[in-house]
C-alpha positions in Angstrom: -3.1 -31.5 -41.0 -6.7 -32.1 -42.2 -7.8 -29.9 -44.7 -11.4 -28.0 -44.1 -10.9 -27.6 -40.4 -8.5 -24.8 -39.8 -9.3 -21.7 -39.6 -7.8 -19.3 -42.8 -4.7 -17.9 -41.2 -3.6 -14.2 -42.4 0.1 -13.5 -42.0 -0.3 -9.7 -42.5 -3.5 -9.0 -40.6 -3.7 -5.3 -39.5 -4.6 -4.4 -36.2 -5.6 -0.9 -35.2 -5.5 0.5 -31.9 -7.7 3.1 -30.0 -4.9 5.3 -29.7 -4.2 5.5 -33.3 -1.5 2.8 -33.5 -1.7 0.8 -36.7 0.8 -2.8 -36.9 0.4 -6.3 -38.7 0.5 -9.4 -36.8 -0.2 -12.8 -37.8 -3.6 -14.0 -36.8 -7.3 -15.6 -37.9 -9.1 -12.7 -38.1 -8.0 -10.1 -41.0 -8.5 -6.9 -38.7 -8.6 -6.4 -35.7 -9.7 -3.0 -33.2 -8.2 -2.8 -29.8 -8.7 -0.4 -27.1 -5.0 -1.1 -25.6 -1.5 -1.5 -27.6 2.1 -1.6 -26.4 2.1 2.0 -27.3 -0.6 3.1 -24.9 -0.5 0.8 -22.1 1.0 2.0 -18.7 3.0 -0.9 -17.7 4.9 0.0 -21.0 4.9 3.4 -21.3 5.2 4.2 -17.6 2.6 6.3 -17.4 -0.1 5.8 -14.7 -3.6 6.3 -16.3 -6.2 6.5 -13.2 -9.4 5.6 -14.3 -12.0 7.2 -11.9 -15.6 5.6 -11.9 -17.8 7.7 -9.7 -15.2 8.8 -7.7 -14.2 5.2 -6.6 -10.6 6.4 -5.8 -11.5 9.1 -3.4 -13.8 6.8 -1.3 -10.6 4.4 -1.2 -8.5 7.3 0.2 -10.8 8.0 2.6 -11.5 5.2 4.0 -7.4 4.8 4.2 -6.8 7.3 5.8 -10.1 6.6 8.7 -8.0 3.3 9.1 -4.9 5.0 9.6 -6.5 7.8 12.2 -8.3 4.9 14.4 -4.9 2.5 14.1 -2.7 5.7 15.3 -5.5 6.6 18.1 -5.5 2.9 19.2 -2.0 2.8 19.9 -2.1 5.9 22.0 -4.7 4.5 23.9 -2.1 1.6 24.2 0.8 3.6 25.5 -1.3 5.6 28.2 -2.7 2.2 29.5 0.4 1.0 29.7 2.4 4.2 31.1 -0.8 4.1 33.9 -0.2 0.5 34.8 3.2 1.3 35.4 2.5 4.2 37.8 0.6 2.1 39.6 3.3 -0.8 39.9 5.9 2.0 41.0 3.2 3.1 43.6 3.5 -0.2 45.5 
C-alpha cells in the first residue's frame, strides 16, 4: 500500500442512531448519525411504519378501490351482453 493516500481508518468508530441506538463499527469516519439502525428498521423488526406525506396513502386507496368499482361494473356489463346475445341465439 502507498502511504499518504488512504484514508485514516477507525476500528472502533461509534455510530448513533436516531432511535437511540449506540454501536461501534469499523469505518473512515470516527462518528457517525443515522436516522435508521437494525434496531428500528421494519424489515427487521417487523413492524410496518407508514409514513404519510399529505395524505398520499389515502389518495392511493382511493383511487384502488375506483379501479376496482369500474373493473367489477365492466364485467357485469360483460355478462348481461353476453346473457342478451344468447337470448337472441335461442330466439332463432
Amino acid at each position: 500500500m502507498k502511504k499518504g493516500i488512504h484514508p485514516k481508518y477507525y476500528k472502533n468508530a461509534k455510530v448513533h442512531c436516531a432511535c437511540g441506538n449506540t454501536f461501534t463499527v469499523g469505518s473512515t469516519k470516527e462518528y457517525m448519525e443515522i436516522e435508521v439502525c437494525s434496531k428500528c428498521h421494519p424489515l427487521y423488526t417487523g413492524k410496518e411504519k407508514v409514513i404519510d406525506t399529505m395524505g398520499r396513502v389515502e389518495k392511493f386507496k382511493q383511487r384502488l378501490a375506483k379501479k376496482e368499482k369500474l373493473l367489477a361494473k365492466s364485467k357485469e356489463k360483460k355478462k348481461e351482453k353476453k346473457e342478451k346475445k344468447e337470448k337472441a341465439s335461442k330466439k332463432e
